[in-house]
C-alpha positions in Angstrom: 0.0 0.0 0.0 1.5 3.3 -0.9 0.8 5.8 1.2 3.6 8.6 0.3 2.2 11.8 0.4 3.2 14.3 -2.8 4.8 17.0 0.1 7.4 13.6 0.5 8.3 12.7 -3.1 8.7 16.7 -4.0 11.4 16.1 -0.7 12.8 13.2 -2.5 12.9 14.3 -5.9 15.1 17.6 -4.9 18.2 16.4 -3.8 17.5 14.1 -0.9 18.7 10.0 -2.2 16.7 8.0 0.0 18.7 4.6 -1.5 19.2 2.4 1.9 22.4 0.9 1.7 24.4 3.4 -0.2 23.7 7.3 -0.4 23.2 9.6 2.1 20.1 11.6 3.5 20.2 14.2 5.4 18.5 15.4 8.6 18.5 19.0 10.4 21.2 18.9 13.4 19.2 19.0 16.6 21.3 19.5 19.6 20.2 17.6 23.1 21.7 18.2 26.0 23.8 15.8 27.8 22.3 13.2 30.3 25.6 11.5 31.3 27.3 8.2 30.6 25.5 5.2 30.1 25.9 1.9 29.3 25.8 2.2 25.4 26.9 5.7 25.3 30.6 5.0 26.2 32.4 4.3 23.1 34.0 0.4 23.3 37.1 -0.6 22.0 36.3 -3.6 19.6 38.9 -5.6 18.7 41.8 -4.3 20.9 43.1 -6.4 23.9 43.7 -4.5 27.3 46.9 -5.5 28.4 48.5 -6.1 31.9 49.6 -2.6 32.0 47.0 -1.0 30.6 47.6 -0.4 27.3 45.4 -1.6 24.3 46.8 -3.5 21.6 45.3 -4.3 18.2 43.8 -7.7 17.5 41.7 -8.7 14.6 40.8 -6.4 12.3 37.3 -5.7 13.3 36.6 -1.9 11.1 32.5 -1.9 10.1 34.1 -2.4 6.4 35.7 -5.3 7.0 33.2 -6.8 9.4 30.6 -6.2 7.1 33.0 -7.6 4.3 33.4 -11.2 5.6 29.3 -12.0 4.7 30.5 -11.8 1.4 34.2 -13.3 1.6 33.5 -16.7 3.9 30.6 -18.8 3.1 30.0 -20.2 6.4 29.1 -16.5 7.7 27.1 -15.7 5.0 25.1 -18.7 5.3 25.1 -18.1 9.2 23.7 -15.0 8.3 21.2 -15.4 5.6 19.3 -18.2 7.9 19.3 -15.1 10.9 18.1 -12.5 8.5 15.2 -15.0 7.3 13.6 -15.2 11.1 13.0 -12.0 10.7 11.3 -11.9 7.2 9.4 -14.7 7.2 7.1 -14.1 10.2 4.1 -12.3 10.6 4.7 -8.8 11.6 1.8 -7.9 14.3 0.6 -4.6 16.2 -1.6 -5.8 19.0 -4.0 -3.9 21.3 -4.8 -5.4 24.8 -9.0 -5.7 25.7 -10.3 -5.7 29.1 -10.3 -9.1 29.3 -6.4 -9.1 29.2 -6.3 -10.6 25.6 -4.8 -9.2 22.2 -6.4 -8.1 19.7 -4.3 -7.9 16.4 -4.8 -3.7 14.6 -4.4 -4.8 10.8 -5.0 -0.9 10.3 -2.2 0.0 12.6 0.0 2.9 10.6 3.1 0.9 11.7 2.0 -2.7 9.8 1.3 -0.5 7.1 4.6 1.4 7.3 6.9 -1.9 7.8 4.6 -3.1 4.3 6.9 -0.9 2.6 9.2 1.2 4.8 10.7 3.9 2.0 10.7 4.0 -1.6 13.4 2.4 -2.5 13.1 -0.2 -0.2 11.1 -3.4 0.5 10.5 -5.3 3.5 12.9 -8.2 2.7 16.1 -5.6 2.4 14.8 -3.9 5.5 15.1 -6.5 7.8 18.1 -7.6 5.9 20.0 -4.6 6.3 19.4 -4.2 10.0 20.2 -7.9 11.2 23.6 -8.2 9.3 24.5 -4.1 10.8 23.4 -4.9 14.4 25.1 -9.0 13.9 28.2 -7.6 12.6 29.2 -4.3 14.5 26.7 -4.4 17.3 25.0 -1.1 16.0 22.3 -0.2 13.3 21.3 3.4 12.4 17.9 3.8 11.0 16.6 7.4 9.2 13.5 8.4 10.2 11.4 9.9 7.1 9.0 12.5 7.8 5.9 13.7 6.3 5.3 16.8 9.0 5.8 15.3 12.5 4.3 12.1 11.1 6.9 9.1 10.6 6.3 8.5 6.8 9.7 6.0 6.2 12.6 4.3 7.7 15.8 4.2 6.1 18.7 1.9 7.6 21.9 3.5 6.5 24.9 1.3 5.7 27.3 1.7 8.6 30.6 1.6 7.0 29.8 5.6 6.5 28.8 6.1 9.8 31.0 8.0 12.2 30.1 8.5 15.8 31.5 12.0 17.0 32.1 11.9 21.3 33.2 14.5 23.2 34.2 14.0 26.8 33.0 10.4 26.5 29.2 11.5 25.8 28.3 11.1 22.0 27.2 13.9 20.7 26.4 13.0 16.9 26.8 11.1 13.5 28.6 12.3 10.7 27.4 10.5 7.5 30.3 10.4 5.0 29.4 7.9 1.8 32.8 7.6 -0.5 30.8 9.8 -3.2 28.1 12.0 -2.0 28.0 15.2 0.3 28.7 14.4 4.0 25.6 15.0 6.0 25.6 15.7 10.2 23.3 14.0 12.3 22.5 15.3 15.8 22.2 12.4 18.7 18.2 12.1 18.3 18.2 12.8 14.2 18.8 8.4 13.8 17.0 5.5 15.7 19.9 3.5 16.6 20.2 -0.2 18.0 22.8 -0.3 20.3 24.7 -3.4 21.7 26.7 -3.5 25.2 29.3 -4.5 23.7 31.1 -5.7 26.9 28.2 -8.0 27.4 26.8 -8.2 24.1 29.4 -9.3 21.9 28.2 -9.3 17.8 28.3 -12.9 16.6 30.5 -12.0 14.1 33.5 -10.1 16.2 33.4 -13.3 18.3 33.6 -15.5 15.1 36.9 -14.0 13.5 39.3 -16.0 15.5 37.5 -19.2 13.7 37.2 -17.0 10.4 40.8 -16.1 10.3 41.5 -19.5 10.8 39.4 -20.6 7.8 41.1 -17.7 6.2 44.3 -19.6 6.6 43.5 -22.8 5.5 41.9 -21.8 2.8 45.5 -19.8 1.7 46.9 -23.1 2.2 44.7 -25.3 0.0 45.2 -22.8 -2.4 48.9 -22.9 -2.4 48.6 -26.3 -2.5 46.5 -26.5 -6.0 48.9 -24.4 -7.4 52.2 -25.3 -7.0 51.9 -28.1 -4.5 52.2 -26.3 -1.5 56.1 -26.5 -1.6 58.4 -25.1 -4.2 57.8 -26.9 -7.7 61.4 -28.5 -7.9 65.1 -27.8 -6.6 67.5 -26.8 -9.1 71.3 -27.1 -8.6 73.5 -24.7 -9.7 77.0 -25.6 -11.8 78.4 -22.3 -10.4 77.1 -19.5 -8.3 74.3 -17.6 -9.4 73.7 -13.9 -8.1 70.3 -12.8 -7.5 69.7 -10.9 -10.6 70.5 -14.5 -12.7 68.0 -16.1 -10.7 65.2 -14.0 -10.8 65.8 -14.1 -14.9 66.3 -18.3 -14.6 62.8 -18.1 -13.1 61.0 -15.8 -15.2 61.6 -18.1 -18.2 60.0 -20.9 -16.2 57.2 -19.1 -15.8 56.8 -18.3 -19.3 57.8 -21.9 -20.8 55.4 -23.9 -18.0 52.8 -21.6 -17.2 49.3 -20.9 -18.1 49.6 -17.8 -20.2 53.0 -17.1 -19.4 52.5 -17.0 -15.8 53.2 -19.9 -13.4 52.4 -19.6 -9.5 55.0 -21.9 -8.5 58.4 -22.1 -9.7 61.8 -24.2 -8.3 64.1 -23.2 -5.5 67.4 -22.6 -6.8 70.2 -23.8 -4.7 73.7 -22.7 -4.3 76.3 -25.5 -5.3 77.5 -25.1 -1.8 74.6 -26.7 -0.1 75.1 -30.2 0.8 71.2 -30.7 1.0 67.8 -30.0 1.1 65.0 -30.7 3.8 61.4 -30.2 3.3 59.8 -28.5 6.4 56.0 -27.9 5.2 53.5 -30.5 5.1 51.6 -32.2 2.6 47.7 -32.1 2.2 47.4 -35.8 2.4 49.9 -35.3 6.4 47.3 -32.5 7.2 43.8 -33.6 9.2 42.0 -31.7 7.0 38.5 -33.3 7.4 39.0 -32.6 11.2 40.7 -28.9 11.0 37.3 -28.1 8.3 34.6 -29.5 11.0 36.0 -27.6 13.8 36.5 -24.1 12.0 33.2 -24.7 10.6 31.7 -25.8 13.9 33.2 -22.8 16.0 31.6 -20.3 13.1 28.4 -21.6 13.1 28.3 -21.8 17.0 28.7 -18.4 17.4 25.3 -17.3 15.2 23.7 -19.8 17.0 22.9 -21.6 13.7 22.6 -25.6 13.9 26.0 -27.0 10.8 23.1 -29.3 9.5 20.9 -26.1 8.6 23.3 -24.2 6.6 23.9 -27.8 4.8 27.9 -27.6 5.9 30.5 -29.9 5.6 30.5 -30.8 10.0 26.4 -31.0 9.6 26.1 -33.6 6.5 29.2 -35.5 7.8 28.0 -36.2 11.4 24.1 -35.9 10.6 21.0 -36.9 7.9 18.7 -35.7 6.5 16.8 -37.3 9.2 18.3 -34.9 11.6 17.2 -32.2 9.8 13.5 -31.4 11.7 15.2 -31.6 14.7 18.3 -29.0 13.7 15.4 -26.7 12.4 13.8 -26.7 15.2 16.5 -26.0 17.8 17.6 -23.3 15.4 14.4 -21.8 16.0 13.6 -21.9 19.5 17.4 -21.6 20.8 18.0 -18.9 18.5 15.2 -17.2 16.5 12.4 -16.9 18.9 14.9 -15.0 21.1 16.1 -13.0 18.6 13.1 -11.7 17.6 12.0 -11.1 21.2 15.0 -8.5 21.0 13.8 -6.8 17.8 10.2 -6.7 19.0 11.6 -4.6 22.3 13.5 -2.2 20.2 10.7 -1.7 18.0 8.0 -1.1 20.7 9.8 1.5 22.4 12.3 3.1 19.3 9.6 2.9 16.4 6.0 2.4 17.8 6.1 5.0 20.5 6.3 7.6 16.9 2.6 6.6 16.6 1.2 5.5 20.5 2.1 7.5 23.7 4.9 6.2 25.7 2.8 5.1 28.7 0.8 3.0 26.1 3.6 1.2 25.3 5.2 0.9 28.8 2.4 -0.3 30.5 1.5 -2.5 27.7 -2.0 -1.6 26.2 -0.4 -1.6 22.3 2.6 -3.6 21.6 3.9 -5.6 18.4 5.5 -8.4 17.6 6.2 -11.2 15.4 4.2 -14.0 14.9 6.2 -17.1 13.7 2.9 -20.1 13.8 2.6 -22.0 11.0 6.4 -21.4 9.7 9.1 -24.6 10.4 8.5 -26.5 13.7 5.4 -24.3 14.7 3.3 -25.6 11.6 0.3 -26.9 12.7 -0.4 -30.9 13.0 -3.8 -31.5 11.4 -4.0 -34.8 11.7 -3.4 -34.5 15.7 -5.9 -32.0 15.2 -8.8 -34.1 13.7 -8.2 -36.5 15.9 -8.4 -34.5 19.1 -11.7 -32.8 18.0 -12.9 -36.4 17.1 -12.2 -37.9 20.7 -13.5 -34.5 22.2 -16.9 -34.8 20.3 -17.2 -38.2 21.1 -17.2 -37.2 24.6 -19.3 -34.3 23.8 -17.1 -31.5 24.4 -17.1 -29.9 21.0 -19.9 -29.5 18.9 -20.4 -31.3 15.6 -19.9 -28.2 13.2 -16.8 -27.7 15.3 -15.8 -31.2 14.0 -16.5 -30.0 10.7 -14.3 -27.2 10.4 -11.4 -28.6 11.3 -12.3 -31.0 8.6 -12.5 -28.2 6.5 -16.5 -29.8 5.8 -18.8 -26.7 5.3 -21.4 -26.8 8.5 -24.4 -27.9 8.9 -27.8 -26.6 9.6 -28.4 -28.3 13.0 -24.8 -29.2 13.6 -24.6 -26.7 16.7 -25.3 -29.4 19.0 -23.3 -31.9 20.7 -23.4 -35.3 20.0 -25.6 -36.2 22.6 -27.9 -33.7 21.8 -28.6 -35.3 18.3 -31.6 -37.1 17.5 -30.6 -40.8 16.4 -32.0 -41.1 12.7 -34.7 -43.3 12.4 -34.9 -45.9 9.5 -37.6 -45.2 7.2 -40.5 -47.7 6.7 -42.2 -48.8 3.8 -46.0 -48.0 3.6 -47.3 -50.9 1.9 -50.9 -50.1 0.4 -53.9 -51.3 2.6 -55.4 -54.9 1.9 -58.0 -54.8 -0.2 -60.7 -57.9 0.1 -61.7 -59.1 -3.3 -65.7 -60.5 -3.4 -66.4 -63.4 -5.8 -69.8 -62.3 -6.3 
């Protein structure tokens, strides 16, 4: 449903690119006062070990680019992450309003459902949800533009983070500069982006805690590629008649590359010795001396761990090797209630109290009377078992608990006319009889 008002696509159309994962939009710079540190106000040093005497020292690079970079460099995370970005699409997204009696009652009109529909023009729902579980499951932080039509909240925009820069002063952050490699660098004041914020000293991203496992895979994946092309150790030793200077080798072996390799290039070419080297002793190993099958599960196994995502569901080497296909129900189904149905419990708190308090006063919200959330029956292990089903509602109307057209509809049999009644209550049918004409005496006379 498009509901963009012509005052918002004049906005659009003169200067302001509202393209979510690239260019920049802009927001007037509101200044708020300081409130003081807090938990996710103080800026954390990710990636940086403390040491004994206090002084930091640089691990793992862990820069929003290259965070953001490994989805598309190591399969393993980008499979981790896909399945994680999915529990977010493929449930219902619901805005609720409590009755007297306590219960919900589901607001299909709600401007929010109709918002997250479509949250800006040049963005669907799918990329939405995309873009702000692989920010927040990389860096710990998503930034999200509010779009205005007046003082009514018309869009959402989540902006990519790698052009993000958080400006503190004193400790206390105090804005965003937004700085894309070509457009016009746009300032943000503090309450100018709804942010997502992770304690990151108690809230570590999944994938900051997976790069000790990814650089590993990193490695061996260097090394198998060594290995394919030139065997992992120099192609041959060549023995020298007399002394050769540097410059006579380098030339030796840039003839060998273009006699033996593909299109004059040759990744691996032979050590040359000097004469005066009694021998040579291999120190690397071989592919078939490395565990490889073993070193694969347990990078695998340590990546996958950390996103909380079952091997067998991401269909990796560790999950078909010590699993089935059999298995599979079961690995869905743990993925889901260990991991998804938590994780969305998360996003449904940020949403109620950064996104739905735009629409519903914040003592609605806090006390409960409108929430929303996501609604994930009938997807993977919550699907609904009809047959249990049928046969429950049979065995209850046998015992006259339910009534026949009850029975019915969970056959998915249209009702009938006098089926509100329990089974006791029917009639038995009687059979029908056959009404024989009455006997006629025949006279002779």
């Amino acid at each position: 449903m498009m509901r963009y008002t012509a005052n918002r696509l004049v906005k659009a159309a003169t200067g302001r690119s509202l393209d979510a994962t690239f260019a920049a939009t802009g927001g007037a710079m509101r200044s708020g006062p300081a409130t003081g540190l807090s938990l996710i106000q103080g800026r954390d040093l990710v990636g940086w070990d403390i040491g004994l005497d206090g002084t930091a020292h640089r691990m793992l690079d862990s820069s929003p680019a290259t965070l953001l970079q490994q989805m598309s460099l190591n399969e393993i995370v980008f499979a981790c992450m896909k399945e994680r970005q999915k529990a977010l699409i493929e449930p219902k997204f619901l805005v609720e309003r409590k009755q007297a009696d306590g219960s919900y009652l589901v607001d299909d009109d709600h401007e929010l459902t109709a918002l997250l529909r479509r949250p800006g023009p040049n963005i669907d729902t799918p990329s939405f949800w995309r873009s702000l579980e692989a920010s927040y499951d990389s860096i710990g932080r998503c930034y999200i533009e509010p779009l205005y039509a007046g003082s009514r909240l018309e869009g959402l925009n989540p902006l990519n983070p790698v052009y993000i820069k958080e400006e503190y002063e004193g400790g206390i952050l105090t804005g965003y500069t937004w700085q894309p490699p070509e457009g016009r660098t746009v300032r943000f004041g503090v309450d100018d982006l709804i942010t997502r914020r992770a304690v990151l000293w108690a809230d570590v991203p999944p994938l900051v805690a997976a790069l000790g496992a990814i650089e590993a895979d990193q490695v061996a994946n260097d090394f198998l590629r060594s290995f394919f092309a030139g065997s992992g150790v120099p192609t041959g030793i060549v023995k020298t008649r007399d002394e050769w200077d540097t410059e006579t080798t380098s030339a030796f072996r840039d003839v060998w590359r273009k006699l033996w390799g593909i299109n004059g290039t040759a990744t691996g070419t032979p050590a040359v010795l000097d004469p005066r080297i009694l021998s040579y002793e291999r120190i690397g190993v071989s592919l078939d001396e490395l565990d490889n099958e073993t070193l694969r599960m347990y990078i695998e196994t340590r990546i996958a761990m950390c996103f909380g995502v079952p091997p067998l569901v991401i269909y990796s080497y560790a999950g078909l090797l010590k699993a089935t296909y059999s298995n599979l129900t079961e690995a869905w189904s743990s993925f889901w209630d260990a991991t998804a149905l938590p994780m969305l419990r998360e996003w449904e708190n940020f949403i109620n109290w950064a996104i739905l308090t735009k629409y519903e006063s914040e003592d609605a919200v806090l006390l409960g009377l409108v929430r929303c959330r996501f609604d994930p029956s009938g997807l993977g292990p919550y699907q609904e078992d009809i047959a249990a089903k049928v046969e429950q509602y049979r065995a209850a109307y046998d015992a006259g608990a339910v009534k026949l057209n009850e029975y019915r509809a969970v056959l998915q049999l249209p009702p009938e006319p006098d089926g509100d009644v329990f089974k006791a209550d029917r009639q038995p049918e009687r059979p029908a009889l056959l009404e024989l004409p009455a006997r006629q005496e025949v006279s002779d006379g």
